[in-house]
N, C-alpha and C positions, 0 to 999 in steps of 0.2 A: 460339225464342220463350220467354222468360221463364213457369215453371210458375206459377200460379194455385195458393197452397196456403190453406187454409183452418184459421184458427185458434179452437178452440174451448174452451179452458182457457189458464188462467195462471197466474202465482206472481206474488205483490207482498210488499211490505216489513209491511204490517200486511192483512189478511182484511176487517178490518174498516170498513175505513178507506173512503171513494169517492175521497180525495183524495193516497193515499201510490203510489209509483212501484211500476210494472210491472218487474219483475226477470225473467218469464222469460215465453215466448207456447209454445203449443202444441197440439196435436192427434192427428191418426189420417191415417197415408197411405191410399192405395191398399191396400196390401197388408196394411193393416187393423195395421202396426205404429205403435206409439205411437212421437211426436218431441216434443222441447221444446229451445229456440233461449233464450240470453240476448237481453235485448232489445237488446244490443250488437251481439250476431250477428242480428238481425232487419232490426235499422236498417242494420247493413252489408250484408245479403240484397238489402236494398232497392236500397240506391245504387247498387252494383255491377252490378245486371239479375238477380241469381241468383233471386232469388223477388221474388213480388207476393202481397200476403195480401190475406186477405178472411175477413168471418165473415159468419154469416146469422143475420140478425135478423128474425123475424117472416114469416119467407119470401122476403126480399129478400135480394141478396148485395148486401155494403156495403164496398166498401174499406178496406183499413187505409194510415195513411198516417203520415210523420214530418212531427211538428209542432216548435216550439221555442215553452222556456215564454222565463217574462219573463227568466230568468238565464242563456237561452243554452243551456241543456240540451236534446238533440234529448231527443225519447218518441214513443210509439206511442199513433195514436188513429185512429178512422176518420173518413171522409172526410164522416160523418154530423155530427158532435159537434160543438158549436160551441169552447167554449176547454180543456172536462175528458175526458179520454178516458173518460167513462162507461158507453160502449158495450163498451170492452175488459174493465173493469173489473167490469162485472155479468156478465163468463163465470165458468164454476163453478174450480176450483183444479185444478190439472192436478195427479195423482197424483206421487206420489214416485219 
């Protein structure tokens, strides 16, 4: 069975930005260690069965899912989001 990991921090190209690319996803296992995935290896986590993400928003767990923009680039957005990943994007910056 494919783990359920739960992503709650990220790294993107600008902070500031709602609209600039996710570079890296991350969180807190189990055993309360910190992890951070490129979204290269996120989106390949995906395809391959190794993980299924999810964050919680509001109380709800919301999928995370690969999207493709208009130039063919897969990204990371959940399953909530209609065309911006803004759901990924308002998590806080996953530590260094």
């Amino acid at each position: 069975m494919t783990p359920h990991v739960q992503i709650s921090c990220i790294n993107k190209s600008n902070r500031i930005s709602h609209y600039e690319r996710i570079l890296a996803v991350g969180g807190v296992s189990r055993d309360g260690a910190a992890w951070r995935l490129s979204e290269a290896s996120a989106i390949a986590g995906i395809k391959n069965g190794t993980y299924a993400f999810y964050i919680s928003q509001q109380g709800h767990l919301v999928d995370v899912v690969i999207a493709i923009g208009p130039k063919g680039r897969e990204y990371l957005k959940t399953a909530s989001d209609a065309v911006r990943p803004d759901d990924l994007l308002a998590l806080p910056e996953c530590p260094a």
